[in-house]
Short mmCIF file of the C-alpha atoms (twelve columns), coordinates in Angstrom:
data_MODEL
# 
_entry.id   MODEL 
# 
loop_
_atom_site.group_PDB 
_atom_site.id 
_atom_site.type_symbol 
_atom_site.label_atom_id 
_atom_site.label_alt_id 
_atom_site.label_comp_id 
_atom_site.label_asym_id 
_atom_site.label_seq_id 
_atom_site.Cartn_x 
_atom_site.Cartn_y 
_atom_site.Cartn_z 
_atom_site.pdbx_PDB_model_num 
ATOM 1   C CA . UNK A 1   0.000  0.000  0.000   1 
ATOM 2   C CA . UNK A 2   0.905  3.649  -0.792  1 
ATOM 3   C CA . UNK A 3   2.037  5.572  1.972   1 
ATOM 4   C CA . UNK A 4   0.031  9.092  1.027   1 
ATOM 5   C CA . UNK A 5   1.256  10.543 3.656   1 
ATOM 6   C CA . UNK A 6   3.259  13.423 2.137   1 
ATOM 7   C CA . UNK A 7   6.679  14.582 3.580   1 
ATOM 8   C CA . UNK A 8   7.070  17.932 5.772   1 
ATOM 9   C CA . UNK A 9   10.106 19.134 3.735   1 
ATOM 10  C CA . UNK A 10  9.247  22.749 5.734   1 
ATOM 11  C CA . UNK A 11  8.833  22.335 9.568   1 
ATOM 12  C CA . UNK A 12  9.193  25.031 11.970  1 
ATOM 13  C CA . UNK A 13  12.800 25.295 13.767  1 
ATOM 14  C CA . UNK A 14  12.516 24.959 17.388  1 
ATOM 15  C CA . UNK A 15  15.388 25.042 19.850  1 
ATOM 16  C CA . UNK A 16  17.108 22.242 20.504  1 
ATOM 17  C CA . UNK A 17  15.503 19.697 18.147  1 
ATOM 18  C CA . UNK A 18  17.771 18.053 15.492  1 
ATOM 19  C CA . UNK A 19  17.179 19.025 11.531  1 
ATOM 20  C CA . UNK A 20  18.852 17.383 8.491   1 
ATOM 21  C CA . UNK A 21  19.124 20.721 6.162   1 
ATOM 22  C CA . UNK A 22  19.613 20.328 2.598   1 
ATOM 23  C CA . UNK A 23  18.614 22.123 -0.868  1 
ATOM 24  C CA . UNK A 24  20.112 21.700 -4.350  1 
ATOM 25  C CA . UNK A 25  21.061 24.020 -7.276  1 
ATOM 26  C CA . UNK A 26  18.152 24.408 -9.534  1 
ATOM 27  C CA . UNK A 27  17.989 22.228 -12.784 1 
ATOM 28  C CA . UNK A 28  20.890 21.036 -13.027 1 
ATOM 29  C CA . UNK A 29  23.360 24.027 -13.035 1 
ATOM 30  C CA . UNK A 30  26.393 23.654 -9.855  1 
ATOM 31  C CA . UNK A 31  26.270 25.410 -6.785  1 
ATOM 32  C CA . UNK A 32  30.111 25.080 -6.403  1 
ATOM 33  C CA . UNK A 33  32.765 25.893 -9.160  1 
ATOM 34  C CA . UNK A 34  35.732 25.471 -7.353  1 
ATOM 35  C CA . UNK A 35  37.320 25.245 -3.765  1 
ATOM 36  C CA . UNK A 36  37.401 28.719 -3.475  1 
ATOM 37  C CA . UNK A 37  33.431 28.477 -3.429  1 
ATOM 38  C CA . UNK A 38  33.103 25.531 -0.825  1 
ATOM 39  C CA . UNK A 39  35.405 27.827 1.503   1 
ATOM 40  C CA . UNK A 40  33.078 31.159 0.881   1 
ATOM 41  C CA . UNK A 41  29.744 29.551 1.219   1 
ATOM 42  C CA . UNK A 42  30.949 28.344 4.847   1 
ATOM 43  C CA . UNK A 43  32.327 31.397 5.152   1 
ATOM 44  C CA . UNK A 44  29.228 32.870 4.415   1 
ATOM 45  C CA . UNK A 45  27.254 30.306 6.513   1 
ATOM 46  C CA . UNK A 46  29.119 31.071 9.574   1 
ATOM 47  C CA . UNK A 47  28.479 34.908 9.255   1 
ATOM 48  C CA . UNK A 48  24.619 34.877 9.017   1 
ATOM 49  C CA . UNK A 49  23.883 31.437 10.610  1 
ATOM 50  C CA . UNK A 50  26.595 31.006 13.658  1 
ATOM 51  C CA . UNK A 51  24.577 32.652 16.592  1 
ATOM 52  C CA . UNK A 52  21.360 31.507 15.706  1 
ATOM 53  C CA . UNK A 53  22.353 27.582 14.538  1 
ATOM 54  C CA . UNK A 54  24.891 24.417 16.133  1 
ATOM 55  C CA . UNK A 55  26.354 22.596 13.477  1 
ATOM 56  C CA . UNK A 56  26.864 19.331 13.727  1 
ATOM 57  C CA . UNK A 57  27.842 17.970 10.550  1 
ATOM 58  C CA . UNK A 58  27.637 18.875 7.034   1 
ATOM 59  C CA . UNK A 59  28.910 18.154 3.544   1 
ATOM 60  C CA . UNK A 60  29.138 20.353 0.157   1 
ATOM 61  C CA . UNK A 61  28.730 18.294 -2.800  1 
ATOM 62  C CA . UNK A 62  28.982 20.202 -6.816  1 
ATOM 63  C CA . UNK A 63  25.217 20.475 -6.960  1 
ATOM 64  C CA . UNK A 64  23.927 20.394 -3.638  1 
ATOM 65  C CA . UNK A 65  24.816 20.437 0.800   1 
ATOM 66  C CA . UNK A 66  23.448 18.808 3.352   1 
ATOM 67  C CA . UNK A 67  23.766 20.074 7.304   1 
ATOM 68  C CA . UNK A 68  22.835 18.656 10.389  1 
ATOM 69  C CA . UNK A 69  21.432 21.416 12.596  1 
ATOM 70  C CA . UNK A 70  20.045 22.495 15.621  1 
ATOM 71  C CA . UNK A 71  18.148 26.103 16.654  1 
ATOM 72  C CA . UNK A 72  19.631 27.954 19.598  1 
ATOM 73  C CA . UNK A 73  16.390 29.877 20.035  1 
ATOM 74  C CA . UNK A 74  12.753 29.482 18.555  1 
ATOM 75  C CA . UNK A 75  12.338 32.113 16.426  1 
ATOM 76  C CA . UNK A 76  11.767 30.080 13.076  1 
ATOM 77  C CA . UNK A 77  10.819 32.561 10.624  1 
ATOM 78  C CA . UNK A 78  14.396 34.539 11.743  1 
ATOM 79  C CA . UNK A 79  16.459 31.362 11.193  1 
ATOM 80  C CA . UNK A 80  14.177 31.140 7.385   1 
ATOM 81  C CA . UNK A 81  15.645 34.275 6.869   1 
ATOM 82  C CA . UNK A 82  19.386 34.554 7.669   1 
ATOM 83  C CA . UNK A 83  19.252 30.922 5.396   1 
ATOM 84  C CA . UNK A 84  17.677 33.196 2.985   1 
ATOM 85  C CA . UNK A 85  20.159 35.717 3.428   1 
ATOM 86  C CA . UNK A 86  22.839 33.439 2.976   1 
ATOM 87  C CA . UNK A 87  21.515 31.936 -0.117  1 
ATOM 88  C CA . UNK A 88  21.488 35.202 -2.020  1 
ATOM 89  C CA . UNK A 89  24.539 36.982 -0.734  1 
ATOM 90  C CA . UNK A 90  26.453 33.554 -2.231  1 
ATOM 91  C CA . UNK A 91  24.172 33.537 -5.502  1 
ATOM 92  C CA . UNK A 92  25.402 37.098 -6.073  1 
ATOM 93  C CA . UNK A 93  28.782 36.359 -5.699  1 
ATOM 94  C CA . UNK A 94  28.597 33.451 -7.621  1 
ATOM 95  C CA . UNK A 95  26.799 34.523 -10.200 1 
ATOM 96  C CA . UNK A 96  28.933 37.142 -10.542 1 
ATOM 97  C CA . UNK A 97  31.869 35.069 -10.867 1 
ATOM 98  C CA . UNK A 98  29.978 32.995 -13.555 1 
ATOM 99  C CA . UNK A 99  28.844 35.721 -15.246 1 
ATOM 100 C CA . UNK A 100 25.182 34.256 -15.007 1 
ATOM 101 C CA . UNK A 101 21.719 35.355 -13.761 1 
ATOM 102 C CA . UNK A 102 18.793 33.892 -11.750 1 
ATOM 103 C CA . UNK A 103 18.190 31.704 -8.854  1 
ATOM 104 C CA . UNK A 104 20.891 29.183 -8.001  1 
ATOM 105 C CA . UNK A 105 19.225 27.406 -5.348  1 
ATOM 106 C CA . UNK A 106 16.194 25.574 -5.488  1 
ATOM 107 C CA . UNK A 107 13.653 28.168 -3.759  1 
ATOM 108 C CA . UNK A 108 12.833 26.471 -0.581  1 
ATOM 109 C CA . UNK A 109 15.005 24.468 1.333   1 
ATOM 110 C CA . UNK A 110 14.137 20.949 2.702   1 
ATOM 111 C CA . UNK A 111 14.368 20.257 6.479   1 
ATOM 112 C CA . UNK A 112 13.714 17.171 8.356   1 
ATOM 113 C CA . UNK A 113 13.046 16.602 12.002  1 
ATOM 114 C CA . UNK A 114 15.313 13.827 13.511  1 
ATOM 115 C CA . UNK A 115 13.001 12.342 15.776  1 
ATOM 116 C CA . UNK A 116 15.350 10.085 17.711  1 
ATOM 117 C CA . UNK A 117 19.315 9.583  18.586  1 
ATOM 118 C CA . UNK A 118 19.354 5.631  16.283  1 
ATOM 119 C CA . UNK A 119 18.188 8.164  13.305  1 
ATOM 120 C CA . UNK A 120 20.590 11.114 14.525  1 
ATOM 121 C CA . UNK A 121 23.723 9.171  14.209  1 
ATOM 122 C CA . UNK A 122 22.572 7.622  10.616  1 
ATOM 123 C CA . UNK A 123 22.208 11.080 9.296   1 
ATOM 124 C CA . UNK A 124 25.632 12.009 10.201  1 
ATOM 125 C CA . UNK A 125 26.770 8.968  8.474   1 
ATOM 126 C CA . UNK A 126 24.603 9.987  5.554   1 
ATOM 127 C CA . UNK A 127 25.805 13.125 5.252   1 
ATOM 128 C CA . UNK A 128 29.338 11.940 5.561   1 
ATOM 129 C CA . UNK A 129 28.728 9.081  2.648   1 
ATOM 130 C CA . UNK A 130 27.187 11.319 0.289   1 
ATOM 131 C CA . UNK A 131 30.655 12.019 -2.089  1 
ATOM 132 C CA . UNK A 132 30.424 8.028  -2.464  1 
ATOM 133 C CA . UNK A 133 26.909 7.627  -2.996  1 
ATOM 134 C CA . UNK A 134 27.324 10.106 -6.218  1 
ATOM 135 C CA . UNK A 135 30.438 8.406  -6.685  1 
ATOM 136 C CA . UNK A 136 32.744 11.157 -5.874  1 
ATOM 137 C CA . UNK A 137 35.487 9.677  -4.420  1 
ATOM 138 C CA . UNK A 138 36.244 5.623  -3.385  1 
ATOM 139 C CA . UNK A 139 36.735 6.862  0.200   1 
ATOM 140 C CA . UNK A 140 34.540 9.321  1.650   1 
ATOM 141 C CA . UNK A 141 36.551 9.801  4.793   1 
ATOM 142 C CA . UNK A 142 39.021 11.855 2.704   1 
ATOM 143 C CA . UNK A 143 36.824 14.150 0.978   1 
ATOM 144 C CA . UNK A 144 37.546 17.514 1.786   1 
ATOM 145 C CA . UNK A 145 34.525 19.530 1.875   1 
ATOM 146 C CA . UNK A 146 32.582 17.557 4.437   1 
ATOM 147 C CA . UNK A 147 33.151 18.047 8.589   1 
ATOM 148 C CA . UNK A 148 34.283 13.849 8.766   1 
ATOM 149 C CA . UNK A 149 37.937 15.305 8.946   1 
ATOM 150 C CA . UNK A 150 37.047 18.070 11.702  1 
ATOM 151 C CA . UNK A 151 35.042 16.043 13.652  1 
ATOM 152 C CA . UNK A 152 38.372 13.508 14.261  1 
ATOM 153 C CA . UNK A 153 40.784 16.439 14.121  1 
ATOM 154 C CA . UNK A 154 41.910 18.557 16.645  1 
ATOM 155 C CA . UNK A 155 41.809 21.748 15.088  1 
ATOM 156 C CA . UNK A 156 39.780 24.579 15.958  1 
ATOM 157 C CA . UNK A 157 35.761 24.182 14.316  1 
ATOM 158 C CA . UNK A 158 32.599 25.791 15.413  1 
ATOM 159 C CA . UNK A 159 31.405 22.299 14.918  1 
ATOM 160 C CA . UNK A 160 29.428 20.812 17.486  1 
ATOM 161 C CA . UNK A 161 32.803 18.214 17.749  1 
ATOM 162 C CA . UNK A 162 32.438 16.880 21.368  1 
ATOM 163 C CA . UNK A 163 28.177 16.368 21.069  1 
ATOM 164 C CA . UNK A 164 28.945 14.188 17.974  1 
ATOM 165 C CA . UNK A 165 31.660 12.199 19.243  1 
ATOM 166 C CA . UNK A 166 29.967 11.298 22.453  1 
ATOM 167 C CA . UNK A 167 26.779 10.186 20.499  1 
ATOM 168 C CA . UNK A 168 29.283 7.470  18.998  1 
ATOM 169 C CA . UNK A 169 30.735 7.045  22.628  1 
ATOM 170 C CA . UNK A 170 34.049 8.769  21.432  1 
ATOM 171 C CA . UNK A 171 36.345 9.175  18.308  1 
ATOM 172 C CA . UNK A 172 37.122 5.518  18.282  1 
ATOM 173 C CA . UNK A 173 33.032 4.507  18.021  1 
ATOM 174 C CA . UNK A 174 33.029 7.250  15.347  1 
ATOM 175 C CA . UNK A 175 35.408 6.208  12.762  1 
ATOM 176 C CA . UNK A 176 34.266 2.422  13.355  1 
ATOM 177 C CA . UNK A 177 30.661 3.025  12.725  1 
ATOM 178 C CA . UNK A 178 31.832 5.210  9.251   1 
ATOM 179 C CA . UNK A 179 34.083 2.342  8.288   1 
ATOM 180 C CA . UNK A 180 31.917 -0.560 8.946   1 
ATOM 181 C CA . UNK A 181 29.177 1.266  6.559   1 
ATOM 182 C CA . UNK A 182 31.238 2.332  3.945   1 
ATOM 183 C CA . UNK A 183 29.305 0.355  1.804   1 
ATOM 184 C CA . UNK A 184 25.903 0.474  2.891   1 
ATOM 185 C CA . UNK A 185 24.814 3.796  1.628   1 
ATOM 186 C CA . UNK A 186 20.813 3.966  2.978   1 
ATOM 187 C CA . UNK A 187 18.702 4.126  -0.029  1 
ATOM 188 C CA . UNK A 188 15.796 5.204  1.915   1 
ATOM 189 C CA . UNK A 189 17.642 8.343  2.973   1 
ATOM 190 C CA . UNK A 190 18.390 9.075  -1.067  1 
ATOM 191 C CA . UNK A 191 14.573 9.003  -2.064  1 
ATOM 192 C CA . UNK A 192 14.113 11.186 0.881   1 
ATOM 193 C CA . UNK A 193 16.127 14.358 -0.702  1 
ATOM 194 C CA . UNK A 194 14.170 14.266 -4.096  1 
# 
């Protein structure tokens, strides 16, 4: 049977709950051009999105991102609009670079509650495998534009390093559970971004 049911791809933030973020350029134009881009974009994610967001993991693929977030107050409709301030401040920029015009992104952004700490640790896994589910790169772990490398570094992050660790009972739990999925990339998870 059908599940008609449809998806909430646009649930209000409230603080503290868990949200897998993600959008997608529009038709199938790039949202990144070259590392340069990657860098700005969290550059520019950090400036409107810092005080008002925890990250806890994310990756930045040619076409698309995914983030694992969480609100540090409940004002929704002001966390809507620093993402939408962030989205056109790097479509300028971009499209100024490409000398192109229009909407990059796809106009509203997909969110998705995590509803409970089994499903919180697969979508940082998810996020993580994404380079190899599009067939990237053989080894996701080394990709450079996702947080797998800051999360087991020591380096200084505004990642949410510690909270993410402990949820795989330490560094050790975290690159084991990564490795010992490498190859089971969750095909329910990929339906769930179209």
């Amino acid at each position: 049977m059908i599940n008609s049911k449809r998806t909430d791809y646009h649930p209000k933030f409230f603080k503290n709950n868990f949200y897998h973020i993600y959008n997608r350029a529009v038709g199938k134009d790039k949202l990144f051009f070259n590392d340069g881009n990657y860098r700005y974009f969290l550059k520019k994610y950090s400036f409107y999105l810092s005080d008002k967001i925890k990250t806890y993991s994310f990756c930045l693929l040619p076409n698309h991102f995914h983030l694992l977030i969480s609100p540090e107050t409940n004002e929704s409709e002001v966390i809507t609009e620093q993402f939408r301030k962030l989205f056109i401040s790097y479509s300028m920029a971009v499209n100024k670079q490409q000398n192109r015009k229009g909407n990059l992104f796809q106009s509203n952004f997909k969110r998705k509650v995590i509803t409970d700490n089994s499903y919180l640790i697969q979508v940082v896994y998810y996020i993580h495998a994404n380079p190899l589910h599009h067939k990237m790169i053989n080894d996701f772990t080394k990709y450079k534009f996702s947080s797998y490398k800051k999360i087991i570094g020591t380096g200084k992050t505004r990642l949410q390093r510690k909270e993410v660790l402990d949820w795989f009972s330490g560094i050790n739990g975290f690159i084991e559970y990564h490795q010992e999925r490498r190859d089971n990339v969750f095909a329910d998870f990929y339906v769930m971004e179209e």
